[in-house]
N, C-alpha and C positions, 0 to 999 in steps of 0.2 A: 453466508451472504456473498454474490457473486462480485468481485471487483476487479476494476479495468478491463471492462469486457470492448472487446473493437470490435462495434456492430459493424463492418465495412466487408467489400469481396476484397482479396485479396488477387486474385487473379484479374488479369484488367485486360482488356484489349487494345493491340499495340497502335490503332488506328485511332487519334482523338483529336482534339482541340489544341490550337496549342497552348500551352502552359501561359501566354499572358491576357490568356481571356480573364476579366473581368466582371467582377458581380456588380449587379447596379445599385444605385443608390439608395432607391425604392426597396428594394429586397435587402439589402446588409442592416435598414433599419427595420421593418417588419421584422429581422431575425433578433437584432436587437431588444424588441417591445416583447418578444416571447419570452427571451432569455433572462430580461429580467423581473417578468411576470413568476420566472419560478425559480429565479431564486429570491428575491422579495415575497413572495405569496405565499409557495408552495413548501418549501422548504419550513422542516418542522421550527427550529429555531436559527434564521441565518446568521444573526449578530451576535452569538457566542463570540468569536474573537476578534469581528470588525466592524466598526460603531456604523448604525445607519448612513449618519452623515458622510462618512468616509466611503464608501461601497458607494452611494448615490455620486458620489463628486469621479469614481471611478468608472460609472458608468455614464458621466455628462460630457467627461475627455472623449472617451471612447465614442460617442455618437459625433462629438464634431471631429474627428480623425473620418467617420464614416460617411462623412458629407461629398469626401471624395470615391469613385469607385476602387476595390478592393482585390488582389487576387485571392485564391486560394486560401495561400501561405499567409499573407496580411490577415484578412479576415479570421484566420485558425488563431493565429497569434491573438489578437484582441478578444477573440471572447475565452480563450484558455486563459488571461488574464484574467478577466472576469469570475470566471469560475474558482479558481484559485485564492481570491479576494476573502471566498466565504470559508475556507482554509476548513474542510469538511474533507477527507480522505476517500469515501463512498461520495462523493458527489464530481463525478469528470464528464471530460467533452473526447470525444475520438474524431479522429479524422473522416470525412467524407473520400468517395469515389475521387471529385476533380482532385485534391492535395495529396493521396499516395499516387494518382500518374502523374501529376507536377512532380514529387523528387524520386518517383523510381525510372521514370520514362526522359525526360526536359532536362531533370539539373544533376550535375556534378556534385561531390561530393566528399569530406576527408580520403584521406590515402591509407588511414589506419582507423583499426578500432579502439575504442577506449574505455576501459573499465573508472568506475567512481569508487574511491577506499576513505572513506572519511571525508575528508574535504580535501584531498589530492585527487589528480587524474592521473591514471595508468596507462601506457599504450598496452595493448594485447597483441596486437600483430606488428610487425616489422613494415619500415619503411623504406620505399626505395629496391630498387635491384640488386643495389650494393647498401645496404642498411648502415646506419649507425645512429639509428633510435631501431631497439628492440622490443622483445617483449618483458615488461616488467622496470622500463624508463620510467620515470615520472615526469608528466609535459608542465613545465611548466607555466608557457602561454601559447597563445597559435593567433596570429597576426599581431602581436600587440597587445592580446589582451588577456590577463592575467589568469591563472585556474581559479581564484578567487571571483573574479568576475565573470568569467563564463557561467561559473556555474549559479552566480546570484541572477543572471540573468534565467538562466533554464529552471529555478527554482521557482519564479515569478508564472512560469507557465504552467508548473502543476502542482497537485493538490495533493493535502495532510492535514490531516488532523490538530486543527491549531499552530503553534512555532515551530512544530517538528519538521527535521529536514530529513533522518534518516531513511525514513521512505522513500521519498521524494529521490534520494543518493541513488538506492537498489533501482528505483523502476527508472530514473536516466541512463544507468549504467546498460539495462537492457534494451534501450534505444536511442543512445547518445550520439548517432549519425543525424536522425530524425530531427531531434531538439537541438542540434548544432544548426541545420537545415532554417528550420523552426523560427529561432531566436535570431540569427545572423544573415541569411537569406543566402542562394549559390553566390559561391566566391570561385574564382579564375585557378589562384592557388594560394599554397599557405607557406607562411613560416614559421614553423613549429623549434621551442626551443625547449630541450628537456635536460634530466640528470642523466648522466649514465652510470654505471655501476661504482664506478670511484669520486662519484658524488659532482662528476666535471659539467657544466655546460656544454649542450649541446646544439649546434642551429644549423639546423634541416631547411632549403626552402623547394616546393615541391609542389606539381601540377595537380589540382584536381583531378578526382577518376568518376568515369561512370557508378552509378550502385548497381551492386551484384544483386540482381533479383532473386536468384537462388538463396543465396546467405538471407538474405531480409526473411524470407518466407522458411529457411529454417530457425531463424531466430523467434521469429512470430509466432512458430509453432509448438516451439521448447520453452518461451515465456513463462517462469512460474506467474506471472502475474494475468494471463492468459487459461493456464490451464493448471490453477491450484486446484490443490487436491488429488491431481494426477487422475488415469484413465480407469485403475484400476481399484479404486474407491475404498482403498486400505484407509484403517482407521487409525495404523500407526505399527509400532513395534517395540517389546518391550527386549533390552539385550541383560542377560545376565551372565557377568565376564566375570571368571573364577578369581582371575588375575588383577580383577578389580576391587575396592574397596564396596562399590556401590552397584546398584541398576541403576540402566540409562531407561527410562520411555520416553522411547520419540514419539510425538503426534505432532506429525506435521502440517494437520489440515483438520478443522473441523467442518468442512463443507458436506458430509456424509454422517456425522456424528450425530445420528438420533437413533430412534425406534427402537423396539426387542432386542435386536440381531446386535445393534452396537452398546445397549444396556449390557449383553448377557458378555461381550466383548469385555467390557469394562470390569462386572463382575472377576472376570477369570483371571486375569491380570491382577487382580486387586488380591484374590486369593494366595498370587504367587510372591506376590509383594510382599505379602503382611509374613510370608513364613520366610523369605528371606531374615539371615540374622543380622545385616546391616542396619545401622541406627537411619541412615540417609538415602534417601531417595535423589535421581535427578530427574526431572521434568523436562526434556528438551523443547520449545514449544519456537525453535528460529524457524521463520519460512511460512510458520503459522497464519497464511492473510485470513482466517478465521470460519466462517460457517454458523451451526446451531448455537444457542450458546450455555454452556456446559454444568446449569445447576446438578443433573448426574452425577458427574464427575467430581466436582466442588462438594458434591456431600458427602463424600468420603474423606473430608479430608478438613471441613468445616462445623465444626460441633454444633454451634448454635443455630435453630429456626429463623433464617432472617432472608429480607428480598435481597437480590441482589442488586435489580438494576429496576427503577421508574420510566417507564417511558409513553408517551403521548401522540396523537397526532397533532399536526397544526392545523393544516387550512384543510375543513372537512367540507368545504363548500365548492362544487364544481368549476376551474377557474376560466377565464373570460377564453381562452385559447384550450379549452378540455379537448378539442379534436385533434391536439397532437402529440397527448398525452398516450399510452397506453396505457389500458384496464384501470383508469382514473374512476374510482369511486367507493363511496366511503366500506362497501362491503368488501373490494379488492384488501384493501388495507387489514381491514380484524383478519381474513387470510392467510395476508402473508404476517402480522402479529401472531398468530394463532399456531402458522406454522413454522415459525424461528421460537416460541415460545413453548409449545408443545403441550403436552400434557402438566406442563409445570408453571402455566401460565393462568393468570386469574385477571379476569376484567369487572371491571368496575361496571355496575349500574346503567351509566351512562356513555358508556364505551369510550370515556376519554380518557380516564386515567389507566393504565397498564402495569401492575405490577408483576415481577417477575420474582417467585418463591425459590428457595433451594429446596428440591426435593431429596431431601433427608432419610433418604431411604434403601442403604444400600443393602445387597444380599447379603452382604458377611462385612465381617468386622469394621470401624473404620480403619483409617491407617493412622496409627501414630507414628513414623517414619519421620525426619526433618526435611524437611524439603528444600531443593534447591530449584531453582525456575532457571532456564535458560534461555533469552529473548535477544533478537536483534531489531533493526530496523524495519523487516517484513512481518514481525509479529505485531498484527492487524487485526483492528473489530473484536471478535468474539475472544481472539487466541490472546490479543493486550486485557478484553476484561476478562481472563481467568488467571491470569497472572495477577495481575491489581490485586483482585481478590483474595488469592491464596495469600500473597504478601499482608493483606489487610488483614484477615481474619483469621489464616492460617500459621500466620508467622514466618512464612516462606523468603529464602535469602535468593533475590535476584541478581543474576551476575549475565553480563553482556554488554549488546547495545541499548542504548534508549530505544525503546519499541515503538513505532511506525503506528499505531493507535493510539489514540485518547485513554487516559486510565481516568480518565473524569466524566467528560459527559460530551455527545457529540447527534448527528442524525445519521438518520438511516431510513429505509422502506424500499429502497430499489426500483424507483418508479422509472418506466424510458419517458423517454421526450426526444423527437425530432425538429429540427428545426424548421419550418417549411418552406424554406428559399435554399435556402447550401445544404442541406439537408445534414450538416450536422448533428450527429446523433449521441446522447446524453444521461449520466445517469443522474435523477436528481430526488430528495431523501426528504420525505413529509414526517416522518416520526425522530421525536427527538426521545435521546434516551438520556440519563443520568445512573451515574453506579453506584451504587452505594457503598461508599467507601470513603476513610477520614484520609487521604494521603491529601498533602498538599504541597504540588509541584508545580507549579504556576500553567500554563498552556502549554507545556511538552509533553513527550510522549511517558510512559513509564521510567522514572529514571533507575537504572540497575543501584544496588547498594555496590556491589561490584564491578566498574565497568572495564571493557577488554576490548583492547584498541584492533582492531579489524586490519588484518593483514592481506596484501596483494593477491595471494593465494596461499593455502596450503594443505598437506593432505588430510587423510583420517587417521591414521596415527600419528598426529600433530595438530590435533584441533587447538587452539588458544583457549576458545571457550570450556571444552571439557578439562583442558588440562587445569586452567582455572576453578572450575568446580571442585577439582581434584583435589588441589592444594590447599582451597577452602577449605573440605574436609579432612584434609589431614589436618590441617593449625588445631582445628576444632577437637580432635581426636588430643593428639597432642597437650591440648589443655585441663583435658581430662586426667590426662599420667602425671601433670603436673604437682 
């Protein structure tokens, strides 16, 4: 399943409008009456985790703020609130043409980058010509207002899965110029006050700079959240280290993980696997924002014949605004069910109910191996329910972050939607699913049985989370000699 995709050009021409042109009244509410036409209508289940009443009273503010004309930037901010509301991961808004040449072309912009590590912010680049915020400071506010508050504001504007924020951390960290823009509107300059390395305050105050349009559009382009799965449509990588107690598989993407070619993929790994003499397997599945979803796989590793996930559509009836829906209609839908389902999919009768089987069917042996799942905040959609599941059914020990997906039940279908005034453009989810699965963690995302606090950077022979895993397996070992 494709997500955060930015339908927009990213190349712009330098001749425009200027920046405080205005949408009219007229048009900010016709974009409004569409907007929440689908996410009240269309949307398989909206009020999983925000009651009707509350969502309608967010969207009756939001029409009288629209009673005045809007820029860009305003208008982006208000219905990315909106959207947000229905706290669905696959369901966002991307920017239009006018709002990337309002802040790449018209406004100023921080002086540094900044990475999101938990609920701290990092600078990544150095400030100043003579620096004294580097890289790897932690900021603690910038004008007055606190990393706590900044980022509860930029949290307001995008979307997860329920209460989950660690998602939400990963895809600000990738565009925290943006959502600073965004949330705050161009400021003149800043004052920025952070740690520095002996824990001392520090306070910076410092001009605004242009945005480097080069950096944006390499950042735009290297975006895992852009271009998961990568170019070269690997299904992943199984490492067997002599020097290690265990095998790593990494699959860091199941956005290619179907058909023969990735069955017969899966097979042969599984082969290598089972003759390993390690008792432990690790599953890396961080970065995973998800794809097919992976009864295959899971049945190697799940004894019993059981569905894995329920799921439905909502509104199968054409809705009042169908002409700015794309491929809107009830046969679009069993398609693309049909084809995130696969061969492993069985429909109901009446094409509304969808259950999804574990296909129990592997070439050679299961794996009786222990397994360990390793998940952070980008493990999203398909890559959070095969986690869930292995943990549910498999007995699988999770160590990391809280995953960035729902391990409960959430929507999805990937339908576009523009909007036909601002022509913001939209992803929004008519099938709702449910997994089946007894875990019970209130509205967040996966919670790890092990979790591992996410560090500023660091390298491959010093991963936290593997090292983690590691030592897991050794206690475990260890109890055994006992």
């Amino acid at each position: 399943m494709r997500l955060f995709l930015i339908l927009c050009v990213i190349t712009l021409p330098l001749i425009a409008d200027a920046q405080t042109r205005h949408y009219r009244v007229k048009q900010q509410l016709k974009d409004l009456d569409v907007l929440r036409e689908a996410l009240f209508d269309v949307t398989g289940k909206p009020f999983l985790y925000t009651s009707r009443s509350k969502l309608r009273a967010a969207f009756d503010s939001v029409a009288t703020d629209l009673q005045t004309p809007q820029t860009a930037r305003e208008l982006f901010t208000a219905f990315a609130f909106l959207t947000a509301q229905v706290k669905c991961g696959h369901t966002q808004i991307f920017m239009n043409g006018r709002l990337i040449r309002d802040y790449l072309i018209f406004s100023r912009t921080l002086p540094l980058q900044v990475k999101i590590v938990g609920e701290r912010m990092y600078a990544i680049t150095e400030v100043g010509k003579d620096p004294r915020i580097i890289k790897g400071n932690e900021i603690v506010s910038i004008n007055s207002k606190s990393a706590k508050d900044i980022l509860t504001k930029m949290y307001e504007l995008t979307s997860s899965d329920g209460d989950n924020i660690t998602l939400k951390q990963h895809y600000l960290s990738e565009s925290f110029n943006f959502f600073y823009f965004v949330a705050f509107g161009e400021q003149d300059s800043f004052l920025i006050k952070a740690l520095d390395d002996q824990n001392e305050e520090i306070e910076v105050n410092v001009a605004s700079v242009e945005t480097d349009i080069k950096a944006f559009n390499r950042s735009y382009k290297k975006s895992p959240f852009i271009t998961y799965g990568g170019s070269s449509k690997s299904f992943g990588k199984l490492v067997t280290d002599r020097s290690s107690p265990v095998q790593t598989w990494f699959l860091p993407s199941f956005k290619y993980a179907k058909g023969a070619k990735y069955h017969g993929y899966i097979d042969a790994n599984m082969r290598r696997i089972n003759k390993d003499e390690s008792e432990f397997l690790i599953l890396d599945l961080r970065g995973n924002l998800g794809g097919v979803i992976q009864t295959y796989l899971m049945g190697y590793f799940i004894a019993e014949q059981d569905h894995i996930a329920y799921m439905e559509i909502g509104n199968t009836e054409k809705p009042a605004y169908r002409q700015h829906y794309k491929r809107w209609s009830k046969s679009y839908l069993k398609v693309r069910l049909s084809s995130m389902l696969q061969d492993a999919s069985q429909l109901s009768a009446d094409s509304v109910g969808h259950f999804y089987q574990i296909l129990n069917r592997p070439q050679v042996e299961q794996c009786q191996k222990r397994l360990v799942v390793l998940v952070d905040g980008m493990t999203f959609s398909s890559g959070s329910n095969v986690a869930a599941n292995l943990k549910d059914k498999a007995g699988a020990i999770i160590i990391g972050e809280e995953t960035g997906g729902s391990y409960k039940h959430g929507n999805t279908g990937q339908l576009a939607l523009k909007l036909p005034k601002s022509k913001f453009q939209m992803v929004i989810n008519p099938v709702y699913y449910s997994n089946n699965v007894d875990l019970e963690m209130g509205s967040s995302g996966l919670i790890p049985d092990i979790l591992v606090d996410p560090r500023f950077e660091y390298s491959k022979n010093n991963d936290p989370f593997i090292n983690a895993a590691l030592d897991f397996i050794e206690r475990e070992k260890s109890k055994v000699g006992e």
